[in-house]
C-alpha positions as CSV (number, residue, x, y, z in Angstrom):
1,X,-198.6,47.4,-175.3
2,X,-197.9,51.2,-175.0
3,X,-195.6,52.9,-172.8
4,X,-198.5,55.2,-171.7
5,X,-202.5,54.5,-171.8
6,X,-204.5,58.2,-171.9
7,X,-208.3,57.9,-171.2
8,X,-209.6,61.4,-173.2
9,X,-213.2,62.5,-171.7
10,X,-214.4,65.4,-173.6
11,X,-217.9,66.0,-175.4
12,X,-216.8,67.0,-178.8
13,X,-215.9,63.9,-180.6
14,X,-213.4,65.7,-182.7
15,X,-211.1,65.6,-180.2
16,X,-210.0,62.3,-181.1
17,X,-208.6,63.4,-184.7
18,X,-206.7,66.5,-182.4
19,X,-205.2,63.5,-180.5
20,X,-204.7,61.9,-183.2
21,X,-202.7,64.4,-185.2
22,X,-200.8,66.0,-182.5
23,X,-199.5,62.6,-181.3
24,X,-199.0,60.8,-184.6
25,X,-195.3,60.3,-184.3
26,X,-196.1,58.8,-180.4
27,X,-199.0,57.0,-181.7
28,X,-197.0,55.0,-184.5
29,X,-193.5,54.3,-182.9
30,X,-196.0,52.5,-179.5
31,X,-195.1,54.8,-177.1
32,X,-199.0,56.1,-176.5
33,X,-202.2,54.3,-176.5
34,X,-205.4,56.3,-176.4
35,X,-209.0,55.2,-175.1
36,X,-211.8,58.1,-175.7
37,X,-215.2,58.7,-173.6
38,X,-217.7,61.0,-174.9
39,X,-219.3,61.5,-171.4
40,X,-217.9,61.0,-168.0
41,X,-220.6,58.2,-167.2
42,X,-218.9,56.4,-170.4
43,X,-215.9,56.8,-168.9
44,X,-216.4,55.6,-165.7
45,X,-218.6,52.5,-167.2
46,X,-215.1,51.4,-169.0
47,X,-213.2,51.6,-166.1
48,X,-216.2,49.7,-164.3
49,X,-216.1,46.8,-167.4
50,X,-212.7,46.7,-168.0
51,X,-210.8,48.7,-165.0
52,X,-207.9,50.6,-165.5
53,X,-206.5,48.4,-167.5
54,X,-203.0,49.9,-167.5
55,X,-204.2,53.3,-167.7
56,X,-202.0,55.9,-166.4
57,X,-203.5,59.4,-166.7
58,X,-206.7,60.6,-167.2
59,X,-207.9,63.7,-169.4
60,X,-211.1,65.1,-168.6
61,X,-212.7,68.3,-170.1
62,X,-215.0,70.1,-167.0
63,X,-218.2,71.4,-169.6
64,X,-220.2,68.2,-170.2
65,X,-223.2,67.4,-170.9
66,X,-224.7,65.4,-167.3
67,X,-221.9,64.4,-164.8
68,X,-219.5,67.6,-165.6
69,X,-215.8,66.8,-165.1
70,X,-215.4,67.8,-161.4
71,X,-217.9,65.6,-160.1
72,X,-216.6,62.8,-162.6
73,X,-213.0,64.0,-161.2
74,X,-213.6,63.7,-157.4
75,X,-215.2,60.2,-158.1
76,X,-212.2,59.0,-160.1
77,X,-209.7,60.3,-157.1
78,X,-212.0,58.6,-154.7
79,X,-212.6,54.8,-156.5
80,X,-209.3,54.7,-158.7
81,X,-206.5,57.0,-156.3
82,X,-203.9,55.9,-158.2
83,X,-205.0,57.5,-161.3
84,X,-203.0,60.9,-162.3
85,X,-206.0,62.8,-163.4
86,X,-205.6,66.6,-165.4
87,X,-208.6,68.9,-165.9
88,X,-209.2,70.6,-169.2
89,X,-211.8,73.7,-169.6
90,X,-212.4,76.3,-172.3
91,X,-213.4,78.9,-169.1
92,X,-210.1,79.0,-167.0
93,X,-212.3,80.9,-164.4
94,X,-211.3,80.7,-161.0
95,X,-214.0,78.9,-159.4
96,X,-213.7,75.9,-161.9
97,X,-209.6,76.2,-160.7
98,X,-210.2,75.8,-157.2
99,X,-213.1,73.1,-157.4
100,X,-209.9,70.9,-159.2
101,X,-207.7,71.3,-156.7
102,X,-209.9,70.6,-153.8
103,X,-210.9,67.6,-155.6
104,X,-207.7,66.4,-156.1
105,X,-206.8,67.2,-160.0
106,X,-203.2,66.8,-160.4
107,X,-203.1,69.6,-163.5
108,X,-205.5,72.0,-164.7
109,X,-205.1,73.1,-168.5
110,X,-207.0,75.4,-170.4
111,X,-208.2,75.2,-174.3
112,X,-206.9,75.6,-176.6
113,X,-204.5,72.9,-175.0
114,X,-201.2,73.6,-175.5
115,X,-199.9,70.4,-176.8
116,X,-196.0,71.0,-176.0
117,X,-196.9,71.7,-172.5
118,X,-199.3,68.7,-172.6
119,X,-196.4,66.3,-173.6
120,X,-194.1,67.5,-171.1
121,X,-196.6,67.0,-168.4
122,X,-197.7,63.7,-169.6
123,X,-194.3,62.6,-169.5
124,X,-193.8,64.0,-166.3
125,X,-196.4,62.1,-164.8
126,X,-195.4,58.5,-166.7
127,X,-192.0,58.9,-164.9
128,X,-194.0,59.4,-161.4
129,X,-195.9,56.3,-161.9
């Protein structure tokens, strides 16, 4: 089993090659496992079937199509608390920012995602849980 479990939410299905590529080295020595959800209603329907299953952080993009990532964010804080949960948006506006915090998001990153700072974050939050 991986070190660290990473539930991506985001839209654009190409995201899971980014992941992909940027963690590759992560990916093949074990130390990373990721699950992707095109839509925050698929995401919380795995964690409904299978529950967090050793999940340990959870990255959701804001923009989606339906439940957008806030609403998706302040149910995840309120049914699965123990879940570290970082907010990614392509409009770092203000109003999006505050909306996070107030519901609880534990980072809010902006695209392109800066995959260094990612890593250093993730790891950050793998030694708090």
């Amino acid at each position: 089993m991986a070190e660290m479990k990473i539930m991506v939410v985001d839209d654009e299905r190409d995201i899971k090659r980014l992941f992909e590529q940027q963690f590759k080295k992560e990916l093949r020595e074990g130390l990373i496992e990721f699950q992707f959800a095109y839509s925050a209603e698929d995401a919380l329907q795995s964690l409904k079937d299978f529950g967090t299953s050793g999940i340990v952080l959870i990255l959701s993009d804001i923009n989606m199509p339906g439940m957008n990532g806030l609403v998706l964010l302040k149910v995840l804080k309120e049914s699965y608390p123990e879940l570290k949960v970082f907010m990614v948006t392509a409009y770092g506006d203000e109003k999006n920012f505050q909306a996070a915090q107030e519901f609880g998001a534990d980072h809010f990153l902006t695209k392109p995602i800066d995959f260094g700072q990612l890593k250093r974050l993730m790891a950050e939050a793998r030694n708090r849980s």
